[in-house]
DRENDO-1510 file (C-alpha; in Angstrom, 1 decimal, always signed):
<recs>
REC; n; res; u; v; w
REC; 1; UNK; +0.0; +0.0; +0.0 .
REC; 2; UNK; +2.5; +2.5; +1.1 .
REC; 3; UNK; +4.6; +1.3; -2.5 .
REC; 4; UNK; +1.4; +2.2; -4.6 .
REC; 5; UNK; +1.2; +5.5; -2.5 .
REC; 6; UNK; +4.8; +6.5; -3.1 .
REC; 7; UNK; +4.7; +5.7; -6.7 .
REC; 8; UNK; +1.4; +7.6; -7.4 .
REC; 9; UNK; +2.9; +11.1; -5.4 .
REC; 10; UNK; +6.4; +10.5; -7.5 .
REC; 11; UNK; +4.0; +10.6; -10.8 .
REC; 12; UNK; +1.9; +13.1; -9.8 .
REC; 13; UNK; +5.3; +15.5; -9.0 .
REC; 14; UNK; +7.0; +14.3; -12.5 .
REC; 15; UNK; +3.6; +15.4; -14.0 .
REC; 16; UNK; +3.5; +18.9; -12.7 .
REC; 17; UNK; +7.1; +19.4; -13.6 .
REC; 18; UNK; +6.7; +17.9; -17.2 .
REC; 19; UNK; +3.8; +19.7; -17.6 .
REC; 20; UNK; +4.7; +23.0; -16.6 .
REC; 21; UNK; +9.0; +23.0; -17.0 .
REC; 22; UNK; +11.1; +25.1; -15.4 .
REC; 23; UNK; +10.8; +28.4; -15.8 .
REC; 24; UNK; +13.6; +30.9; -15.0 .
REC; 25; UNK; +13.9; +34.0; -12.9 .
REC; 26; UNK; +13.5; +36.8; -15.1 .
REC; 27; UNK; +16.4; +39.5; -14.4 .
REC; 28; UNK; +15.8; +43.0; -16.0 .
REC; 29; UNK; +19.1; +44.1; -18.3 .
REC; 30; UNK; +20.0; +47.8; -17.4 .
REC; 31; UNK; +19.2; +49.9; -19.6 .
REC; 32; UNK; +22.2; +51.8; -21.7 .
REC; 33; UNK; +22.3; +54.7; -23.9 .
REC; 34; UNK; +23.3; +54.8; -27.0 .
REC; 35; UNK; +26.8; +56.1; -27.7 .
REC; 36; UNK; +27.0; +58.5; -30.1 .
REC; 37; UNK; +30.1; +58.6; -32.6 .
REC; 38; UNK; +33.2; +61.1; -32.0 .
REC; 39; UNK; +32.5; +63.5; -35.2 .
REC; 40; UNK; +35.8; +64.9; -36.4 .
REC; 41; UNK; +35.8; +68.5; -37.5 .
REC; 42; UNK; +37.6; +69.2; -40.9 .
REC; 43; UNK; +40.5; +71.3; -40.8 .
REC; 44; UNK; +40.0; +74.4; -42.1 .
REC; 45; UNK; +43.0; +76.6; -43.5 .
REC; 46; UNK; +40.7; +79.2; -45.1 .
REC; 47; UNK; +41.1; +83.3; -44.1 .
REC; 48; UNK; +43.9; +85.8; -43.4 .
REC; 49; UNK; +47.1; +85.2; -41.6 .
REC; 50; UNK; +50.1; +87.1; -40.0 .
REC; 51; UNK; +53.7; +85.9; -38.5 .
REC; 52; UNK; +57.1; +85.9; -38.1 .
REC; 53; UNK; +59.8; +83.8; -39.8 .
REC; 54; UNK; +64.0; +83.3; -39.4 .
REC; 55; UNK; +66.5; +81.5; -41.1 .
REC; 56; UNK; +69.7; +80.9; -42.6 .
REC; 57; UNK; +70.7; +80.9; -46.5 .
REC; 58; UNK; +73.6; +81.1; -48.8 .
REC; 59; UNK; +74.4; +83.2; -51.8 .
REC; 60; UNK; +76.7; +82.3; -54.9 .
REC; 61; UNK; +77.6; +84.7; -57.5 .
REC; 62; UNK; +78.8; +82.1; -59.5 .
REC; 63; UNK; +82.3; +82.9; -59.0 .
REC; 64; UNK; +82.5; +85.4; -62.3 .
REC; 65; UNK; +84.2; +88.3; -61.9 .
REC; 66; UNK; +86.4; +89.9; -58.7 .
REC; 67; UNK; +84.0; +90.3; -56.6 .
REC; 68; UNK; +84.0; +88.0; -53.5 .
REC; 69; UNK; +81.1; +85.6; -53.1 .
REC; 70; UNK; +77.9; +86.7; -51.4 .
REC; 71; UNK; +78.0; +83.6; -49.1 .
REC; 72; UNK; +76.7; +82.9; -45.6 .
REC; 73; UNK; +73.3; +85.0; -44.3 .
REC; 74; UNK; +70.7; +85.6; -41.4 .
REC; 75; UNK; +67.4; +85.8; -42.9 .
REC; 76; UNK; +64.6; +86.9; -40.2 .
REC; 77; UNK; +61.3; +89.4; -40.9 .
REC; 78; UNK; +58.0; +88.7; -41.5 .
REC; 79; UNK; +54.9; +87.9; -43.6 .
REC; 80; UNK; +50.7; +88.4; -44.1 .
REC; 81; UNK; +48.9; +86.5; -46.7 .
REC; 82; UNK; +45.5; +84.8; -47.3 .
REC; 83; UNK; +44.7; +81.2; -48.8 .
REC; 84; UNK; +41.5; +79.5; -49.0 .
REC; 85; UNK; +40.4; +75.2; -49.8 .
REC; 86; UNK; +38.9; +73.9; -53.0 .
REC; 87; UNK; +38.0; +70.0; -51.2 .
REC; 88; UNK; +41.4; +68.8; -50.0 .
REC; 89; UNK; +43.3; +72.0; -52.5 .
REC; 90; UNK; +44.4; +75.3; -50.7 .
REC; 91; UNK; +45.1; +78.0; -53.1 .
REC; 92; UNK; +46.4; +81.9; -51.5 .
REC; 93; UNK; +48.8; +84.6; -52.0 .
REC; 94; UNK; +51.7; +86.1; -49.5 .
REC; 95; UNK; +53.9; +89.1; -49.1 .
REC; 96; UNK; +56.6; +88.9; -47.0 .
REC; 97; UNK; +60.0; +90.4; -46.1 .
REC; 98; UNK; +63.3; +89.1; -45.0 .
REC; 99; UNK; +66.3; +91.4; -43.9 .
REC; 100; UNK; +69.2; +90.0; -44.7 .
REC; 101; UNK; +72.3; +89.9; -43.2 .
REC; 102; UNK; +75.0; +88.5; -44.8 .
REC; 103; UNK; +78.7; +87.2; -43.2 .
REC; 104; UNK; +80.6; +88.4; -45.7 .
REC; 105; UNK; +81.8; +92.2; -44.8 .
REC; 106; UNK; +82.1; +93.1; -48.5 .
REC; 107; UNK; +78.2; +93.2; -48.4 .
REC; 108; UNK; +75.7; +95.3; -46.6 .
REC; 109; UNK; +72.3; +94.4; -44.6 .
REC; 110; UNK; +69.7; +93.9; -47.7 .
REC; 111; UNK; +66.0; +93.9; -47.8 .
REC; 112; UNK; +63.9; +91.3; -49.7 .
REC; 113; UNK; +60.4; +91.8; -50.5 .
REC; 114; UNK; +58.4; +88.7; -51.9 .
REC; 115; UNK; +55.0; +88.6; -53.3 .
REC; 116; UNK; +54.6; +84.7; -53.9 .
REC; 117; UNK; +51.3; +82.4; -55.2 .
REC; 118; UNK; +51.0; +79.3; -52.5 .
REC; 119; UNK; +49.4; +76.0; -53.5 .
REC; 120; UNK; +49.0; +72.8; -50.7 .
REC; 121; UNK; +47.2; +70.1; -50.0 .
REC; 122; UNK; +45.0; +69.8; -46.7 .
REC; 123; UNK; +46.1; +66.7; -44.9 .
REC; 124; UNK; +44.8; +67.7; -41.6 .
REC; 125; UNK; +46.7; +69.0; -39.2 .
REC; 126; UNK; +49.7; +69.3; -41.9 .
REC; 127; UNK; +49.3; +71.6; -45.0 .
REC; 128; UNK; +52.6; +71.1; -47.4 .
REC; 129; UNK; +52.7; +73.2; -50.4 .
REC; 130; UNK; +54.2; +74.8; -53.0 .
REC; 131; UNK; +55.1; +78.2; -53.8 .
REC; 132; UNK; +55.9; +80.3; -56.7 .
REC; 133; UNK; +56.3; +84.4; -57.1 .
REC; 134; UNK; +58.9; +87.6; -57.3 .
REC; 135; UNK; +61.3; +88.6; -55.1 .
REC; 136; UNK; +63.0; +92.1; -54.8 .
REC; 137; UNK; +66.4; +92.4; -53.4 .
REC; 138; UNK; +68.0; +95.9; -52.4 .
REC; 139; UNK; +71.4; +96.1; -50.6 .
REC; 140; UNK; +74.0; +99.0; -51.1 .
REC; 141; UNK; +75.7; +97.3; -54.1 .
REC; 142; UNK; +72.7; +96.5; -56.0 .
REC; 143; UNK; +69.0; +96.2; -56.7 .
REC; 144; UNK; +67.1; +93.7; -58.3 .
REC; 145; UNK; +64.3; +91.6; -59.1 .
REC; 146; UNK; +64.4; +88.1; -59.7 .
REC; 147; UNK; +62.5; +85.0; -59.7 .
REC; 148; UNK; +61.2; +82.9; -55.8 .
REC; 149; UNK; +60.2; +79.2; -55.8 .
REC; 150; UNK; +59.8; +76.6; -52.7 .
REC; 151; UNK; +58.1; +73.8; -50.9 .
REC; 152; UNK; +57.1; +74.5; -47.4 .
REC; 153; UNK; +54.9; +72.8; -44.6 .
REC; 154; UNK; +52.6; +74.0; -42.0 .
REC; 155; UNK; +51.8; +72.4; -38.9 .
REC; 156; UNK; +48.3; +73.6; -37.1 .
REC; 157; UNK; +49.3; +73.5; -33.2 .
REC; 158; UNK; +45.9; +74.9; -32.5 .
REC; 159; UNK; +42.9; +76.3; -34.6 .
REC; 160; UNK; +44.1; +80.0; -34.9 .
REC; 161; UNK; +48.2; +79.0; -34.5 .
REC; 162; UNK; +50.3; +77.3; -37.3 .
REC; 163; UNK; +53.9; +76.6; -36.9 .
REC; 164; UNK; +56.4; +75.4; -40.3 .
REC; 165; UNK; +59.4; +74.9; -42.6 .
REC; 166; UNK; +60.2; +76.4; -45.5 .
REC; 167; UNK; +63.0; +76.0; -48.5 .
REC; 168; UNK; +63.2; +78.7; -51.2 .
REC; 169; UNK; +65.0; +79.7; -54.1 .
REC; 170; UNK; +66.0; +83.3; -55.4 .
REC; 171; UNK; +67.3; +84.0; -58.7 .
REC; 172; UNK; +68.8; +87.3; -59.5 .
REC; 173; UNK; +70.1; +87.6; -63.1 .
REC; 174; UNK; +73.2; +90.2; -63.8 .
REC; 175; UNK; +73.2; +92.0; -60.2 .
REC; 176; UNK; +76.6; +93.6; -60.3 .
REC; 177; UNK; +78.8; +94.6; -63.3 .
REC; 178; UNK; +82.5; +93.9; -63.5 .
REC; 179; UNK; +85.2; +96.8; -63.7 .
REC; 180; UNK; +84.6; +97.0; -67.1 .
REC; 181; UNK; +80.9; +97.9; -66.9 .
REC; 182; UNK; +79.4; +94.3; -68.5 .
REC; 183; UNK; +76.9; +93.1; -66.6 .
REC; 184; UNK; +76.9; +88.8; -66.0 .
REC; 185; UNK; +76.8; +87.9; -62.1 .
REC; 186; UNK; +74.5; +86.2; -60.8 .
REC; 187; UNK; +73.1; +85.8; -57.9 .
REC; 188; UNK; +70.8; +82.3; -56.9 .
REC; 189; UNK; +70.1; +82.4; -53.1 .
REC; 190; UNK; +69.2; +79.5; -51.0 .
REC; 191; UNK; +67.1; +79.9; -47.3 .
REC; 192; UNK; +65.7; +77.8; -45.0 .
REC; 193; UNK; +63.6; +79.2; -42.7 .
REC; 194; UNK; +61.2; +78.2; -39.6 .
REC; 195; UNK; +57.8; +80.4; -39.2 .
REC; 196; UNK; +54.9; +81.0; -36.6 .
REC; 197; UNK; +51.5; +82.0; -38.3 .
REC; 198; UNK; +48.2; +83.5; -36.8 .
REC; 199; UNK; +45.2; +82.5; -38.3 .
REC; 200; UNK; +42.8; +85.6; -38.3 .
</recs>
């Protein structure tokens, strides 16, 4: 009797359990916003800027003639221009002006004034580019205009502030004349130079 009774409670307890299963706690998942992407602002190069700029160069007269070479030179002075971007293409103008001061004692201080065309390419925080324009060169023993050509780089260290590097070449065609009046020295000048832009 007590055999029937035990097996009928173990069936009746399978039963339930087969019939209903087991169900799991339920736990509620916290609830998390949505994360929204990191949106990058494009660089932007466009509008007016000022600075300063210093450097070293060297002249060569091409050895023609008496007069010693122009040589060694300090290069500092400063610049304004404006440049704006076409998609990843930034296209300006500068004037700028360097006094020089060469090593050589045979030479005065000189002033060079440059009015030079500026094409880069926006990579960010870096803009290198190209350059291309006159320059005009006064000292005591001559005067001339010639022909200015580089590559540079800027670096943006903050929105408004750009710092760079810059290599250019100035031609000057017959700048002094020997002792017999005939013009044929020339003079191709070669500066490097650091500079620190604001961006109005």
């Amino acid at each position: 009797m007590k055999a029937i009774g035990y097996a009928t409670l173990v069936s009746l307890i399978a039963g339930g359990a087969y019939a209903g299963g087991y169900v799991a706690p339920v736990v509620e998942q916290p609830v998390v916003a949505p994360i929204e992407p990191m949106t990058i602002e494009p660089s932007n190069w466009n509008g007016f800027y000022a600075g300063l700029q210093y450097g070293k160069g060297s002249g060569d007269l091409g050895n023609r003639g008496t007069q010693p070479d122009f040589g060694d030179f300090d290069a500092y002075g400063v610049h304004a221009g404006y440049q704006r971007g076409f998609g990843k293409f930034v296209l300006g103008g500068e004037l700028d002006y360097n006094k020089l001061s060469p090593d050589e004692e045979a030479y005065s201080d000189g002033d060079m004034t440059r009015l030079r065309l500026r094409a880069g390419y926006d990579m960010g925080k870096f803009l290198p580019y190209a350059t291309l324009g006159a320059a005009k060169l006064d000292t005591d023993e001559f005067s001339d205009t010639g022909l200015t050509y580089g590559l540079g780089v800027d670096y943006k260290v903050a929105e408004h502030f750009t710092v760079g590097a810059e290599y250019t070449r100035n031609d000057f065609k017959d700048v002094l004349q020997d002792s017999a009046g005939v013009d044929g020295n020339d003079l191709d000048m070669d500066m490097v130079q650091i500079r620190a832009s604001y961006k109005f």
